[in-house]
C-alpha positions in Angstrom: -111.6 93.1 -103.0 -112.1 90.2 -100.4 -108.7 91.3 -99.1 -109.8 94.7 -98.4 -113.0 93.2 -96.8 -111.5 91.1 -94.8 -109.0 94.3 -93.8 -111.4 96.3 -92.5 -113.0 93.7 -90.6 -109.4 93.1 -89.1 -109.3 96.7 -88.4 -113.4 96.6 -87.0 -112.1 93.9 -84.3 -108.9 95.8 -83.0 -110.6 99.2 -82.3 -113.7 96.8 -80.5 -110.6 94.5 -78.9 -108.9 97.7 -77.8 -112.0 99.3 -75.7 -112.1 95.5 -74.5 -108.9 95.1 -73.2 -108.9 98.4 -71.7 -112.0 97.8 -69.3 -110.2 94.5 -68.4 -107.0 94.8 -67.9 -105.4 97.2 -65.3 -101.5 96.9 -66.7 -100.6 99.0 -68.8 -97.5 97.0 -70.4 -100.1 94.0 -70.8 -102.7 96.5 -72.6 -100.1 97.6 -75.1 -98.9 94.3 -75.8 -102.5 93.2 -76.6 -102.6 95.9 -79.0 -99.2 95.3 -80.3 -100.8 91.6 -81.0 -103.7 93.2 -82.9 -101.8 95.9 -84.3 -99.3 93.0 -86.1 -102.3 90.9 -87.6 -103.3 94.1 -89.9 -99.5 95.3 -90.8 -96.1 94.8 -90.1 -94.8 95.8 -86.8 -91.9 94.3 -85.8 -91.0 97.2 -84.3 -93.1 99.0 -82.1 -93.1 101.2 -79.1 -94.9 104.0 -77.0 -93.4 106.6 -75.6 -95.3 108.7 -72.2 -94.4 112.6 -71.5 -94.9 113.9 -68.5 -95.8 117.5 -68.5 -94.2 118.1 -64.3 -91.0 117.5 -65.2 -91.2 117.7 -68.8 -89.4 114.2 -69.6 -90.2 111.2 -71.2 -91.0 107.5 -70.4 -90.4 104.5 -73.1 -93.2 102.4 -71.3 -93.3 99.4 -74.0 -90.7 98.9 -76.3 -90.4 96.0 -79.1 -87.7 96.3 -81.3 -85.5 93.8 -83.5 -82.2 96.2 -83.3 -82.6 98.2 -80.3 -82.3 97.3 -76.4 -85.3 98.2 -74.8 -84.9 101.1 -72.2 -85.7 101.0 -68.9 -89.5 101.8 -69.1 -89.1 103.6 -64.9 -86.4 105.6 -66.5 -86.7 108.9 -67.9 -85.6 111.0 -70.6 -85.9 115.0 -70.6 -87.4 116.4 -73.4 -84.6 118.8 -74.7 -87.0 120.1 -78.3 -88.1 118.9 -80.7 -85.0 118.7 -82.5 -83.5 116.3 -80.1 -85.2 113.3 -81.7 -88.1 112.1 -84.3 -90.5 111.0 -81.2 -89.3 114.6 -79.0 -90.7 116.1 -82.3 -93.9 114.2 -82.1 -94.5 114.7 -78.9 -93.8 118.1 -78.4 -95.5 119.0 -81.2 -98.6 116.9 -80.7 -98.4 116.1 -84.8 -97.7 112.9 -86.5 -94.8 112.6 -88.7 -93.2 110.3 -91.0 -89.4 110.2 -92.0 -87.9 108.2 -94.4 -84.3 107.1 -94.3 -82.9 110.0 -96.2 -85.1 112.0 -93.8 -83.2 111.5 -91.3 -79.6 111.4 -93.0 -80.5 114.8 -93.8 -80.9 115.5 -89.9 -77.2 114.9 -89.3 -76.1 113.0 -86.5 -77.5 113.2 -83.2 -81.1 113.1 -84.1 -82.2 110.4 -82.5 -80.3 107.8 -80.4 -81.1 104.6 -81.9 -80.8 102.9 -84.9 -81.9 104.3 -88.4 -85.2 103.3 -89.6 -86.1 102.6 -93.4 -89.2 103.6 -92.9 -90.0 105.4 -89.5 -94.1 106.3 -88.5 -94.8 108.2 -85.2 -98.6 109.0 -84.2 -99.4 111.7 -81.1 -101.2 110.4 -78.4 -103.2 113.6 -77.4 -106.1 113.8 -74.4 -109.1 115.5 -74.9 -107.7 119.3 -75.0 -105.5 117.9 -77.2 -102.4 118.3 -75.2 -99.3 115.6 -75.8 -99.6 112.3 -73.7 -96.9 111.2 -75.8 -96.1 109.3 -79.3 -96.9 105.4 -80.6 -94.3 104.3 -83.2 -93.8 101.6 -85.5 -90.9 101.1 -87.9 -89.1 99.0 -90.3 -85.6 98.6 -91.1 -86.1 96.6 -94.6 -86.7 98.3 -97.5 -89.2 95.1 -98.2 -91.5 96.4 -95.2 -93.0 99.7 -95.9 -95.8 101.6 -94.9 -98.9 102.7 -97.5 -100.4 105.9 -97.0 -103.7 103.7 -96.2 -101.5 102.5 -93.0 -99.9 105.6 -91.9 -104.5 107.0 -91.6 -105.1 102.7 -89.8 -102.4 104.0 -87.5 -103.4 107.3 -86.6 -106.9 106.1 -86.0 -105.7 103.5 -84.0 -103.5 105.8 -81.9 -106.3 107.8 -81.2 -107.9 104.7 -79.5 -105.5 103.9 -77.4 -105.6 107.8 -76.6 -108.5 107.1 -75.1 -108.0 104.5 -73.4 -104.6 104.9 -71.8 -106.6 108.3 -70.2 -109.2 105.9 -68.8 -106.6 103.7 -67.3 -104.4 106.8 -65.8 -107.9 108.3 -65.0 -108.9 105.0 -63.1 -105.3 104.5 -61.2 -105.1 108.6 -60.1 -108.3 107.9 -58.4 -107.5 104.4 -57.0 -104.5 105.5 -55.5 -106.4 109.0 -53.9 -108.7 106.6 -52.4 -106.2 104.3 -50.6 -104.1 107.3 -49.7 -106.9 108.6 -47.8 -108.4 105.9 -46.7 -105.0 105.2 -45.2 -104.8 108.4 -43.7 -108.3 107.9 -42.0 -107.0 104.8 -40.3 -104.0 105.8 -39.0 -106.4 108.8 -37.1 -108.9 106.5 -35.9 -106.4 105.6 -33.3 -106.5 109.1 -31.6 -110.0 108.6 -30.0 -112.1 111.5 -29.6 -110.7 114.2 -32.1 -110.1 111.4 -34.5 -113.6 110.0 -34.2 -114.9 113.6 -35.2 -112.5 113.7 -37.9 -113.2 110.2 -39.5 -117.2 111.0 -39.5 -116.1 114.7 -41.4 -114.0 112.5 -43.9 -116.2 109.7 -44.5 -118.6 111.8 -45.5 -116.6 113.8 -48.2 -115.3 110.1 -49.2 -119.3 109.3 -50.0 -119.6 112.0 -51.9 -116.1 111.9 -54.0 -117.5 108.1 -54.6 -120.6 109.0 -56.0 -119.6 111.0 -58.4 -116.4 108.9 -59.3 -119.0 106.1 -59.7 -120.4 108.9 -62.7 -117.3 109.9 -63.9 -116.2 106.2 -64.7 -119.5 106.0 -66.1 -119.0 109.5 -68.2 -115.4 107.6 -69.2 -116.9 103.9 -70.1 -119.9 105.8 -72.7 -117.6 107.8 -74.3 -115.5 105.5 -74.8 -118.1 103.2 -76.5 -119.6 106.0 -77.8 -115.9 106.9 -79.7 -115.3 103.1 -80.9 -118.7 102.7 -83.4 -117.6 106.2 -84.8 -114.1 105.0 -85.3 -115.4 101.9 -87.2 -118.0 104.5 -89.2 -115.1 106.7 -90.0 -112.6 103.7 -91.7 -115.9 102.3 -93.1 -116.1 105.7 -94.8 -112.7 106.1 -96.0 -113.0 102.7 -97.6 -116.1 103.5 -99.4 -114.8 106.4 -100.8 -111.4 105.0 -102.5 -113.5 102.1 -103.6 -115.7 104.5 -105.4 -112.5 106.5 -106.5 -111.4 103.0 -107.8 -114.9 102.3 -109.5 -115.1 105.8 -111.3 -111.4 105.1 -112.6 -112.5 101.7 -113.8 -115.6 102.9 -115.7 -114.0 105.9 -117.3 -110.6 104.0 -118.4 -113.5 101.3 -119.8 -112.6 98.4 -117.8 -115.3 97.9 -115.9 -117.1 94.4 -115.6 -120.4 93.0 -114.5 -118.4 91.2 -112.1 -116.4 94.2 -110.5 -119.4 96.1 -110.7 -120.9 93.5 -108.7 -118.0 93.5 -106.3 -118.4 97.0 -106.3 -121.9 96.7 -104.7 -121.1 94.5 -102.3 -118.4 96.3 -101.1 -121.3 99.6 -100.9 -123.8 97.4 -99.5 -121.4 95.6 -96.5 -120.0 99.2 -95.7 -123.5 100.6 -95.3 -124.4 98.3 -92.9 -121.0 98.4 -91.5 -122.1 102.3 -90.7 -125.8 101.7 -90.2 -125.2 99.6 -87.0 -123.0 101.5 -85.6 -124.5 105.0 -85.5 -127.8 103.7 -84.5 -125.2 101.7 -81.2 -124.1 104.8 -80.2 -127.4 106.8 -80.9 -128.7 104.4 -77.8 -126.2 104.9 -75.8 -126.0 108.8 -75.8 -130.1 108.2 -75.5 -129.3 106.4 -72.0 -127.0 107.7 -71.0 -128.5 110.9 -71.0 -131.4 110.4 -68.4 -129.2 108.3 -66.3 -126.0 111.1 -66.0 -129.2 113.6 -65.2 -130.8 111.5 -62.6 -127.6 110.1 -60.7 -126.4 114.4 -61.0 -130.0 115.5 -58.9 -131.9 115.2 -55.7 -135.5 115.7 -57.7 -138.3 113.0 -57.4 -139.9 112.1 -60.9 -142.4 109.6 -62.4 -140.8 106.8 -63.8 -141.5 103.5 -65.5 -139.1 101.1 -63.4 -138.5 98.5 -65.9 -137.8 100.8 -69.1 -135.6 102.8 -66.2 -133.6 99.8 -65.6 -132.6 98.7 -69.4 -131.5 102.0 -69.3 -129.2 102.0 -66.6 -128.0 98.3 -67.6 -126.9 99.7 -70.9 -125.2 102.6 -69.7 -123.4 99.5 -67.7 -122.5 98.0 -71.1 -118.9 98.8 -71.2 -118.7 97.4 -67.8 -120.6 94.1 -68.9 -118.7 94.1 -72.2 -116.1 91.3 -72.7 -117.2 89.5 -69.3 -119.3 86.2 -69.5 -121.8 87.9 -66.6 -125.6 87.3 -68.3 -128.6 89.9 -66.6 -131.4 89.5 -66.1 -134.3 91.2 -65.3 -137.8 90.0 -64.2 -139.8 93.6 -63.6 -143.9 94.5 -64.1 -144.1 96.1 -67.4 -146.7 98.7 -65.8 -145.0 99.2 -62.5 -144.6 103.6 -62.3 -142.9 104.9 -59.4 -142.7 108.3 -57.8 -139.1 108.3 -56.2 -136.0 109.3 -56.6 -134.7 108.0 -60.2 -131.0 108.8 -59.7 -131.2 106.5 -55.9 -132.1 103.8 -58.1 -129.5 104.1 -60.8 -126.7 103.9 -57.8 -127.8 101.0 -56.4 -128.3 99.2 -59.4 -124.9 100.2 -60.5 -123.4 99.6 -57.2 -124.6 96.0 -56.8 -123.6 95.2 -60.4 -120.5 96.6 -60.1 -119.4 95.3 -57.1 -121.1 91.5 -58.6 -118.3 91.8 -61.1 -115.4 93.0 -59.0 -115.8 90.7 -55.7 -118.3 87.6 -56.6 -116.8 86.7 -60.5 -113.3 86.4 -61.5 -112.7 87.9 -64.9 -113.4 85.1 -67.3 -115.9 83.2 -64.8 -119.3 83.0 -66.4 -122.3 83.7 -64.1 -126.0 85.2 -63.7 -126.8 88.9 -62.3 -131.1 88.7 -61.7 -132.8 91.0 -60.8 -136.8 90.4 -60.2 -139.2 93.3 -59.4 -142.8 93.2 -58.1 -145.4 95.4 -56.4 -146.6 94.7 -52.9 -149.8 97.1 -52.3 -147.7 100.7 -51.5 -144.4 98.6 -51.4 -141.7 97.6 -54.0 -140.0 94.5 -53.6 -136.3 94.5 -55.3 -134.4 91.2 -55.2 -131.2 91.4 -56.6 -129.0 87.8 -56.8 -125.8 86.9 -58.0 -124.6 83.2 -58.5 -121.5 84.5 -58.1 -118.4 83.6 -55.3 -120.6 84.6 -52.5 -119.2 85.3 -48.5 -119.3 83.8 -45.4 -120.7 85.1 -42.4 -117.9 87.2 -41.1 -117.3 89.0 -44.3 -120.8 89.3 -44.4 -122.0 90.9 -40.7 -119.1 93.8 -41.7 -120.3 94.1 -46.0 -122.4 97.5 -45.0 -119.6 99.2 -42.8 -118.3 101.9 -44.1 -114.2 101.1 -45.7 -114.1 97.4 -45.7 -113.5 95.9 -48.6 -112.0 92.4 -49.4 -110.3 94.2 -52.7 -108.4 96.5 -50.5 -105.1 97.9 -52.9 -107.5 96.6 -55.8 -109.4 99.4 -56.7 -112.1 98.4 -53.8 -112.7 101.6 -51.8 -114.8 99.6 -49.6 -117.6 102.7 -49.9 -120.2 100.5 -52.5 -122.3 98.9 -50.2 -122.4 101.5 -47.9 -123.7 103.8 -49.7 -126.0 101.1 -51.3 -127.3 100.8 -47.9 -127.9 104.9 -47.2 -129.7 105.3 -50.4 -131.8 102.6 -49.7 -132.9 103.6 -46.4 -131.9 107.5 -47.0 -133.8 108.6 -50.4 -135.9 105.8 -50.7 -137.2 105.1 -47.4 -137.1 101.7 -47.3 -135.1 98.6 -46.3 -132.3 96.3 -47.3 -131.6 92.5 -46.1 -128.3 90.3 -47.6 -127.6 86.7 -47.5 -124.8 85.0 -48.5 -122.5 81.6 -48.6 -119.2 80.6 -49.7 -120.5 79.3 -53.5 -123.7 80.5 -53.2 -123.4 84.3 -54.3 -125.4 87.0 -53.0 -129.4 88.2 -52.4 -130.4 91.6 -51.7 -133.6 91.8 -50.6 -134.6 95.8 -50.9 -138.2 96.9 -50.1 -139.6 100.5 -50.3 -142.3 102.9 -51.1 -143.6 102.8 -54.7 -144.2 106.9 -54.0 -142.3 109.0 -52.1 -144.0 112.4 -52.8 -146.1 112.1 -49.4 -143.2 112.6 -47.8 -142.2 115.7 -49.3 
């Protein structure tokens, strides 16, 4: 019993670990080594690799590759998919099915199917997007008759492939966009040169650039939710299976007459720890669609609402969540519990997520603790929004050029150098009011933002 428990806790941490890692790390070899690491501490796997298709071309990419008889391939080169025939993962992956083959499996293939060695025991789980078409396959193997695989790990793998499903889409998703933005930003400075005709041009584009941002910035944060959103159902949906084979094991006991007080007892623990197990986690991703919700609405429209600022703001700070998660950044926030406005809700979602956002790309390093604070009061008609970070700050250079529109100090980082920008045209665009930043090296960075608590007298 305790070594199920303790199981399906190991299995709880890697599908949290694996949403983790994926907000953190932007290489995809390091990402599927991490969950290679995790993937090892709940079953054997030795052997292990992941295979990408790519649909242009229809060929094939071994992108990590751990194996104790094989030479890894080249994971740049690639392999055309012939059919499914040509191979256990060209089956799996043109198919978009799992499958399982034993040794005498494949003898009864023939030779030819497949290149490399013969596996005792051979698992290999589709990685499929969200229409359910093939990204490619995750496969482990063993070669020892000792080291099989229970039917009980053949469902832990599935599950888990569908997690790193998600999150290999997120990272693709993330690196298509990165490397649209530096293309055309790119483009747009190599016209700048051209005067006139290019200074027409670059106004045309930056504008389009704004807008692609702004809703990029809600995409990622459409692709971070769902994400979280996906990991406490995972963990609801093992917690679930487990129950019910315990309860399968419990009804066998009692009608065969071997139940005890004792495994009765362990019986109800087991119940009672799973329950909670699934209690948690549906009411963590019940709050998240909840904010979600209002926030996707607000940053999608134009409309001018009443709102409560401070409930507003825990809102958009937990649709920030997979952001903040895994990164020793604190927040905190210092706001009038009665202070209503009557602006533009989805203005104020941007900036707040801009100027956390860009807190946790430019002024902390990925492990380096720190403070976000943001304190809120009512001047008469006015709001006054100070937003600080203790954080790696700038110096005055950086800092005279941090509201121009394409500079970034993250430029080939994912920096589109758009954030503050248009931090600073929703601030004095929608919202009417004004924005003042200071700054040292050490000394992180103050936004002072001031603006009208209504803005329905100027409609």
């Amino acid at each position: 019993m305790e070594s199920r428990l303790h199981r399906l806790e190991e299995v709880q941490a890697m599908l949290l670990g694996i949403g983790q890692i994926s907000n953190t790390c932007s290489d995809m070899s390091e990402f599927l080594g991490a969950v290679h690491r995790a993937l090892g501490r709940i079953m054997y796997a030795a052997n292990f690799y992941v295979a990408l298709a790519d649909r242009a071309d229809n060929s094939v990419r071994f992108v990590y590759f751990v194996d104790e008889q094989d030479a890894a391939p080249d994971p740049q080169q690639r392999v055309t998919l012939a059919s499914p025939e040509q191979s256990p993962t060209a089956w799996v992956i043109l198919n978009g099915k799992n499958l399982t083959m034993r040794r005498a499996d494949q003898h009864d293939k023939g030779e030819g199917w497949g290149q490399g060695s013969t596996a005792e025991h051979w698992v290999g789980a589709s990685l499929l997007d969200h229409q359910h078409h093939s990204l490619g396959a995750m496969v482990i193997q063993s070669y020892d008759t000792a080291h099989t695989f229970s039917d009980e790990d053949e469902a832990l793998f599935s599950l888990i492939a569908n997690h790193v499903s998600n999150a290999l889409q997120g990272m693709q998703s993330m690196d298509r966009l990165e490397r649209a933005v530096q293309e055309r930003t790119a483009r747009l400075e190599h016209e700048s040169a051209e005067r006139g005709r290019a200074l027409a041009a670059l106004q045309e584009a930056q504008s389009e650039l704004v807008r692609q941002e702004k809703l990029a910035s809600l995409g990622r944060l459409v692709a971070g939710v769902a994400h979280e959103i996906n990991t406490p159902l995972g963990i609801c949906v093992t917690a679930t299976s487990h129950l019910v084979q315990e309860l399968k094991l419990a009804r066998e006991d009692m009608a065969a007459g071997a139940m005890t007080e004792e495994s009765l007892q362990q019986f109800f623990e087991i119940v009672d720890q799973s329950l909670k197990i699934m209690t948690t986690n549906t009411q963590r991703a019940a709050s998240l669609v909840r904010s979600f919700k209002q926030v996707a609405v607000d940053q999608s429209s134009d409309a001018i609402r009443s709102f409560n600022l401070k409930a507003y703001l825990a809102e958009v700070l937990l649709s920030l969540q997979p952001k903040l998660k895994g990164r020793p950044v604190t927040v905190k926030v210092d706001c009038d519990d009665a202070l209503q406005l009557d602006s533009f809700p989805g203005a104020v979602s941007q900036i707040v997520t801009n100027l956390v956002v860009n807190s946790l790309v430019h002024g902390f390093e990925q492990d380096q603790a720190g403070t976000i604070t943001i304190a809120v009061r009512q001047e008469d008609a006015m709001v006054a929004f100070d937003y600080s970070d203790d954080g790696a700050g700038m110096d005055q250079d950086t800092l005279g050029k941090l509201f121009d529109p394409f500079f970034t100090t993250r430029r080939g980082q994912g920096g589109s150098g758009l954030g503050a920008h248009i931090l600073y045209n929703l601030v004095t665009g929608p919202l009417g009011g004004s924005i003042k930043v200071s700054s040292a090296p050490g000394l992180g960075l103050h936004y002072k933002l001031r603006f009208p608590r209504s803005r329905r007298a100027d409609k």
